[in-house]
C-alpha positions in Angstrom: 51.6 -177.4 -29.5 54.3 -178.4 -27.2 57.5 -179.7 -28.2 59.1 -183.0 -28.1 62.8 -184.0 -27.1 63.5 -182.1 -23.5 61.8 -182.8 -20.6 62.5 -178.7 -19.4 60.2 -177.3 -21.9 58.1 -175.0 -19.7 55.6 -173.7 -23.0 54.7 -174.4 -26.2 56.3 -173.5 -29.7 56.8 -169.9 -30.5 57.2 -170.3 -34.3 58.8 -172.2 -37.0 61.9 -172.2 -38.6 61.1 -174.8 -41.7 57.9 -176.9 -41.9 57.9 -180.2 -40.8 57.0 -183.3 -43.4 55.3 -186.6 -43.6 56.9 -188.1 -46.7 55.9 -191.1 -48.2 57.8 -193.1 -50.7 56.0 -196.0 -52.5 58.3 -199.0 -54.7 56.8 -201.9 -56.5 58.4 -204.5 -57.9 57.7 -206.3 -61.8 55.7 -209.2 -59.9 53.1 -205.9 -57.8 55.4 -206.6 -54.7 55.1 -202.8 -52.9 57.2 -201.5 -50.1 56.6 -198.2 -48.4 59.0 -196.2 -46.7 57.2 -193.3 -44.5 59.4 -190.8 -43.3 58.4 -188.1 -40.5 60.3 -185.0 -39.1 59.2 -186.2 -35.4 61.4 -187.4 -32.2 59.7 -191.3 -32.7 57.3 -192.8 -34.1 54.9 -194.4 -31.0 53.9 -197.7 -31.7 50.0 -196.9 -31.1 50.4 -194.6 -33.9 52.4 -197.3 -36.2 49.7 -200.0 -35.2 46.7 -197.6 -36.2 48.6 -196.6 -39.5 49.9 -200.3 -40.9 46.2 -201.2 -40.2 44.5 -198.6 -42.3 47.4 -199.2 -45.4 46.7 -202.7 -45.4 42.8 -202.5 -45.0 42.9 -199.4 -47.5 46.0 -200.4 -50.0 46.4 -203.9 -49.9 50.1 -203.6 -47.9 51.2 -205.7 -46.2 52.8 -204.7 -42.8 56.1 -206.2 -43.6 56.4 -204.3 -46.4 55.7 -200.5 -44.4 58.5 -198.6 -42.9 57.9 -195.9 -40.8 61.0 -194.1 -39.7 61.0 -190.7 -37.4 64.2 -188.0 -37.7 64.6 -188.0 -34.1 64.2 -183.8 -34.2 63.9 -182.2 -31.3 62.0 -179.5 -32.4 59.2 -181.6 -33.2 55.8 -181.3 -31.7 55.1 -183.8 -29.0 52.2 -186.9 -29.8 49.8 -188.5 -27.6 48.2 -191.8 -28.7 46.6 -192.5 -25.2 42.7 -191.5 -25.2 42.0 -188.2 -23.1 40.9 -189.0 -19.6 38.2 -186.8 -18.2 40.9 -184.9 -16.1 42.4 -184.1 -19.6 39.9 -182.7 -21.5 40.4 -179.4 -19.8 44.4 -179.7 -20.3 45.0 -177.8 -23.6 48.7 -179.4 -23.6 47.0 -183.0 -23.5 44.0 -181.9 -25.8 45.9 -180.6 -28.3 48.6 -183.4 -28.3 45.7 -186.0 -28.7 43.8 -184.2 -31.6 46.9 -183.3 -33.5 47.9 -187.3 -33.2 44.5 -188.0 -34.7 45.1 -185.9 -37.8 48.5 -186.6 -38.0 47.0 -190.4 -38.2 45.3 -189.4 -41.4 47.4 -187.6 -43.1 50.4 -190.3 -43.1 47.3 -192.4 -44.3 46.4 -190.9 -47.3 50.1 -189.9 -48.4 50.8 -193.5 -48.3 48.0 -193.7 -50.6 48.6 -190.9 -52.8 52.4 -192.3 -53.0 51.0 -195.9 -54.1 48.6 -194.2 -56.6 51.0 -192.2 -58.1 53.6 -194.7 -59.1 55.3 -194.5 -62.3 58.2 -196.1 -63.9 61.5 -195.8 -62.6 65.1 -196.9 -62.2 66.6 -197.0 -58.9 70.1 -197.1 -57.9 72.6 -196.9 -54.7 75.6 -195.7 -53.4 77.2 -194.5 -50.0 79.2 -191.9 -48.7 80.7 -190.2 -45.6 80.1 -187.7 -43.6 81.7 -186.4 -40.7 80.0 -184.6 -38.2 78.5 -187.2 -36.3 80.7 -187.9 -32.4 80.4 -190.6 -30.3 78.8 -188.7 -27.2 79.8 -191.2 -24.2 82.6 -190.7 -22.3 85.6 -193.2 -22.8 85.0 -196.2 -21.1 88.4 -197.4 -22.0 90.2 -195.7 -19.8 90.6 -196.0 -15.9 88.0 -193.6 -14.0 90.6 -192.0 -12.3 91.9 -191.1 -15.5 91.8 -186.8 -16.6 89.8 -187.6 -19.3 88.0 -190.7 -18.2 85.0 -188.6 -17.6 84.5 -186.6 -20.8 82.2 -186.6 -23.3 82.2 -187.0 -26.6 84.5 -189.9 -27.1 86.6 -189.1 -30.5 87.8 -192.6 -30.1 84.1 -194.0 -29.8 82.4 -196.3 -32.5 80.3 -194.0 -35.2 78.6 -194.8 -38.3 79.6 -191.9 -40.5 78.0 -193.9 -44.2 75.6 -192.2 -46.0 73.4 -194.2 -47.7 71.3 -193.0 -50.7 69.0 -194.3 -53.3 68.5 -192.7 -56.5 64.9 -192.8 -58.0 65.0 -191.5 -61.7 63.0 -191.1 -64.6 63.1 -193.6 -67.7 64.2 -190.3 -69.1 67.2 -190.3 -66.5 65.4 -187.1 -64.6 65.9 -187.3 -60.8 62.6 -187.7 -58.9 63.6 -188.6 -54.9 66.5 -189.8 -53.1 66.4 -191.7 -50.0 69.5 -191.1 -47.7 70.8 -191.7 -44.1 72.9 -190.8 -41.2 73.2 -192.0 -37.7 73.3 -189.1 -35.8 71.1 -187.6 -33.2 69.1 -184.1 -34.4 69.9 -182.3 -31.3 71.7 -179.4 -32.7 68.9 -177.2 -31.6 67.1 -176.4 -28.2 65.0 -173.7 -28.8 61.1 -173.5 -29.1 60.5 -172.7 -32.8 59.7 -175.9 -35.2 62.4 -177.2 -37.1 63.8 -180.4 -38.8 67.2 -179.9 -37.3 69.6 -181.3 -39.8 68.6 -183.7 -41.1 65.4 -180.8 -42.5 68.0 -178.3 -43.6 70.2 -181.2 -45.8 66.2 -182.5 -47.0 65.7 -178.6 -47.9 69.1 -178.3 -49.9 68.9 -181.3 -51.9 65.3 -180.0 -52.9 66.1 -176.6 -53.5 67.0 -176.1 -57.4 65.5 -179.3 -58.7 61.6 -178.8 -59.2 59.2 -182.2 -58.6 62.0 -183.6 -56.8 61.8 -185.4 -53.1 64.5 -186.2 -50.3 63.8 -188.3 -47.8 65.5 -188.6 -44.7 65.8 -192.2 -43.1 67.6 -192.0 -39.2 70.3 -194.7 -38.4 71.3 -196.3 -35.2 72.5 -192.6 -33.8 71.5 -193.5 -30.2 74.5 -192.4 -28.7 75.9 -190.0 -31.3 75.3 -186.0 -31.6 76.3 -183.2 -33.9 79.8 -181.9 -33.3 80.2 -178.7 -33.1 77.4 -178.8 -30.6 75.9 -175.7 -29.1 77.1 -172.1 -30.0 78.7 -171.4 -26.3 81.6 -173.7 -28.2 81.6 -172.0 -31.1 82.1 -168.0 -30.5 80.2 -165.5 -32.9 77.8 -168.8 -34.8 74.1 -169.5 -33.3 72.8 -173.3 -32.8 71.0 -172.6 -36.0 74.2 -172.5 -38.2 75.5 -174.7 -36.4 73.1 -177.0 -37.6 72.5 -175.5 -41.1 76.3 -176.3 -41.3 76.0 -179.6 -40.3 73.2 -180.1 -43.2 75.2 -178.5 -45.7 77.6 -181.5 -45.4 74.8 -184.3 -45.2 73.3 -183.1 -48.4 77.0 -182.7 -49.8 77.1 -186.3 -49.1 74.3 -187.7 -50.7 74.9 -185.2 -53.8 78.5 -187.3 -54.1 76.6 -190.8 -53.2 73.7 -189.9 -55.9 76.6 -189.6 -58.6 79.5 -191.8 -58.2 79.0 -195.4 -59.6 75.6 -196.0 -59.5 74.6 -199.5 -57.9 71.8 -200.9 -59.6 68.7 -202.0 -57.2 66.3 -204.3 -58.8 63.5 -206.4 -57.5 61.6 -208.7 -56.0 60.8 -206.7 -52.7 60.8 -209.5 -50.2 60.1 -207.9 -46.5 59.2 -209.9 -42.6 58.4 -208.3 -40.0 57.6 -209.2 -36.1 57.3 -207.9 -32.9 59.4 -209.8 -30.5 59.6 -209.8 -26.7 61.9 -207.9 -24.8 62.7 -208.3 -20.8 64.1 -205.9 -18.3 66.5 -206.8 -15.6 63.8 -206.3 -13.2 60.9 -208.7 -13.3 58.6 -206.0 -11.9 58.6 -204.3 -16.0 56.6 -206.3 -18.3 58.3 -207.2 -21.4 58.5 -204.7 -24.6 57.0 -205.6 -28.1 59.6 -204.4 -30.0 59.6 -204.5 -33.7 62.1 -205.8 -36.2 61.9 -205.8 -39.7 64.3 -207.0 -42.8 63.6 -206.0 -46.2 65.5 -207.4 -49.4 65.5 -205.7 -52.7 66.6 -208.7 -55.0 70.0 -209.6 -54.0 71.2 -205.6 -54.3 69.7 -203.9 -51.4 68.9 -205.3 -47.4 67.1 -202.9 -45.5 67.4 -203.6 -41.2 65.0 -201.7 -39.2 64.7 -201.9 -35.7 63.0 -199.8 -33.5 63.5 -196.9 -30.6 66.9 -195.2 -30.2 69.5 -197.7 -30.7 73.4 -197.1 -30.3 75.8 -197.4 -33.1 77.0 -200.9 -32.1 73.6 -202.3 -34.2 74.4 -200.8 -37.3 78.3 -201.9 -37.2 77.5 -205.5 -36.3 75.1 -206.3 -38.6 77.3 -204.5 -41.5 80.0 -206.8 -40.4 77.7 -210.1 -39.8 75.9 -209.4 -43.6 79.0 -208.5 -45.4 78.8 -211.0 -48.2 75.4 -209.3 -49.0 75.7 -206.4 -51.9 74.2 -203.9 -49.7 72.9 -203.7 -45.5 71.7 -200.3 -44.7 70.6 -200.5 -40.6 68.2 -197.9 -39.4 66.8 -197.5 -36.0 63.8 -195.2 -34.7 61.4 -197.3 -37.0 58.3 -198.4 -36.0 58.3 -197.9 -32.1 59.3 -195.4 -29.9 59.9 -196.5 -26.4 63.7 -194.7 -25.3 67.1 -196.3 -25.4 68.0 -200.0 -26.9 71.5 -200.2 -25.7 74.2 -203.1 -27.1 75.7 -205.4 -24.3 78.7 -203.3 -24.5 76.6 -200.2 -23.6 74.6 -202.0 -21.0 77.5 -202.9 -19.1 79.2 -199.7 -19.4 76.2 -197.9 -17.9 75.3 -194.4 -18.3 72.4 -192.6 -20.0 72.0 -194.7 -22.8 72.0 -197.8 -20.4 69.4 -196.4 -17.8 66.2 -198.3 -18.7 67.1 -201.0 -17.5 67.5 -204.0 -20.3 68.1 -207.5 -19.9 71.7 -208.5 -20.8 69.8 -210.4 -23.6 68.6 -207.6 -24.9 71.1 -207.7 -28.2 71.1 -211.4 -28.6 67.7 -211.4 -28.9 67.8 -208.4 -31.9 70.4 -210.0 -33.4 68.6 -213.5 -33.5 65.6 -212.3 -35.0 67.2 -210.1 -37.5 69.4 -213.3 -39.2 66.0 -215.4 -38.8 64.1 -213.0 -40.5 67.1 -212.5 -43.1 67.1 -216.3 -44.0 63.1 -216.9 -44.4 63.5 -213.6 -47.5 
C-alpha cells in the first residue's frame, strides 16, 4: 500500500518496522451506560470511515454514537485510506484499488473489535492521573517578535504554547492486576520519513508499556498536537543517531510518563458515562467552500473524568483553553484527530498569524464556534 503523511511519496511501503493496531477499549457503567474508545495507528480517521463504523456499532451493539470515540495517532508511516468508491478510471490504478479495498477491511475489522471489546467486559476499577513529558516543541516560528527580527523567522518556537500532560487511565483487575491504560500526548508522529510501517512514537511508548506485562493493553489517545513535533527531529541534527532512535527515544519518555501517571495517587473514575455528540457547521473565509461538518463530542465520567474530542488536526491553543475554561471540573482531557479528518483547525491566534497551520482558509469564527458547542454540549451531560 502507499503511505499516508507526505505528499513526496513516489512508491509504496517497503516493509515494516512494528505492526500497526486497531485497539478498541469498551467501559460500562453500573446503570449498562457503554463508552467506546477506538484507537488506530493511522494519520486520521476520515469521516466516511467514522460514519460507516458508528452505524454498524449502534445497529450491531446497541451504542450509541455519542458514546464512540474514534481517535487516529497521526503516524506518518501509516498506510493511506480511501473511502470514495472506485471510479472506472480507477479500477486499473493499483494505488487507488488497493487503498479502497484495504478501507473496506479495515471497516470490518474496527467493527468487530468494538464488538469483541463490548463482549468481553469484565469487572474493573479504573483510575487517573497525569504527568509530563517533554519532548513535544511548539513548531511555528515566533510570532512575537518583529519580522525583521534574527530569529523572527525560525522554527520551533521554545517560547510557543505546548501541552506537555500525560494523561492516563488505569484499568485493573478486582484483584488489583493491570489490564490497559489509556494515555495521551499532543504531539505530532512525524519523527519518521521513511517507507517502512511504523507507529512512530506514540507505537514504540504502546510497545514498551506492553512489553513485560502479559494480557495487558495500551492505548494511545492523540491531543491537540496540530502544531507541535518531536524535538530532536531528524538525525541530520543529531550526529551518529538515525530517525528511528530518535523516535524510539522520544517513546521511551512517553511510556516513562504514563508508568509515573499509572502509579502516583490514583484518581478514582467512577460512573455514569454521560456522552453528546454533533456535527456542527463550519465556514471558510471564502464563500466559494461549502461549509465543514465537523464533529464535537464531550464525554463525562461521573463528576471525575470529562473527555473533549474534537476533530482533524487542531493546534494546542484548544486543549489549553478548555483546561483553563473547565477548571473547576476534577478532570478535562482535550484530544483532537477524533472522528474526522479533514487538515488543520487553527485557533483565532493561529489564523491570524498565518502560516501552514492557517492555510485552509477558516472563518475567523472558526474557534468561537468549537468553543460554543463544546460548553453547550458540557451543560446538557
Amino acid at each position: 500500500l502507499w503511505m499516508a503523511g507526505y505528499a513526496g511519496r513516489k512508491k509504496p511501503a517497503e516493509g515494516k518496522v512494528q505492526d500497526l493496531f486497531a485497539k478498541a477499549l469498551a467501559l460500562q457503567d453500573e446503570q449498562g451506560n457503554k463508552l467506546v474508545f477506538v484507537t488506530l495507528d493511522l494519520i486520521g480517521v476520515p469521516q466516511a470511515l467514522r460514519h460507516d463504523v458508528a452505524t454498524r456499532a449502534e445497529k450491531d451493539f446497541g451504542l450509541t454514537q455519542a458514546n464512540l470515540v474514534m481517535n487516529a495517532s497521526h503516524t506518518h508511516s501509516g498506510p493511506s485510506l480511501r473511502t470514495a468508491p472506485l471510479t472506472d478510471a480507477d479500477k486499473d490504478n493499483p494505488k487507488a484499488k488497493d487503498a479502497w479495498e484495504y478501507t473496506q477491511k479495515l471497516q470490518n475489522d474496527i467493527v468487530a473489535s468494538i464488538g469483541k471489546a463490548l463482549s468481553d467486559m469484565q469487572p474493573a476499577r479504573i483510575t487517573w492521573n497525569k504527568a509530563r513529558c517533554g519532548f513535544a516543541m511548539n513548531r511555528r516560528r515566533d510570532y512575537t517578535l518583529p519580522p525583521d527580527h534574527p530569529n523572527a523567522n525560525k522554527a520551533p518556537n521554545p517560547d510557543g504554547p505546548v501541552d506537555h500532560e500525560v494523561p492516563a487511565l488505569r484499568i485493573e483487575a478486582p484483584d488489583g492486576t493491570l489490564k490497559a491504560t489509556l494515555f495521551g500526548y499532543a504531539c505530532h508522529n512525524t519523527s519518521l520519513g521513511f517507507y517502512n510501517y511504523c507507529g512512530d512514537y506514540a507505537g514504540f511508548a504502546q510497545e514498551y508499556l506492553q512489553e513485560h506485562r502479559p494480557d495487558f493493553t495500551a492505548l494511545f489517545l492523540m491531543g491537540c498536537g496540530a502544531d507541535q513535533n518531536p524535538y530532536p527531529r531528524r538525525s541530520d541534527v543529531v550526529p551518529g543517531i538515525t530517525d528511528l532512535e530518535l523516535s524510539m527515544q522520544h517513546g521511551r519518555s512517553l511510556s516513562n510518563a504514563v508508568e509515573m501517571a499509572l502509579v502516583v495517587n490514583p484518581r478514582p473514575v467512577a460512573g455514569p458515562i454521560r456522552a453528546a455528540y454533533e456535527e456542527i457547521k463550519l465556514s471558510y473565509a471564502k464563500p466559494t467552500r461549502a461549509d465543514h461538518d465537523y464533529p464535537v463530542q464531550v464525554i463525562k465520567i461521573g463528576n471525575d473524568l470529562t473527555f473533549i474530542t474534537l476533530g482533524s488536526e487542531v493546534v494546542v491553543d484548544y486543549s489549553l483553553r478548555f483546561k483553563r475554561e473547565f477548571a473547576g471540573a476534577a478532570g478535562v482531557w482535550v484530544a483532537g484527530y477524533s472522528n474526522d479528518y479533514t487538515g488543520y483547525v487553527p485557533s483565532l491566534r493561529v489564523l491570524k498569524e498565518g502560516g501552514y497551520e492557517a492555510a485552509a482558509g477558516w472563518a475567523e469564527s472558526v474557534e468561537d464556534r468549537i468553543a460554543n458547542k463544546v460548553h453547550e454540549l458540557y451543560k446538557k451531560l
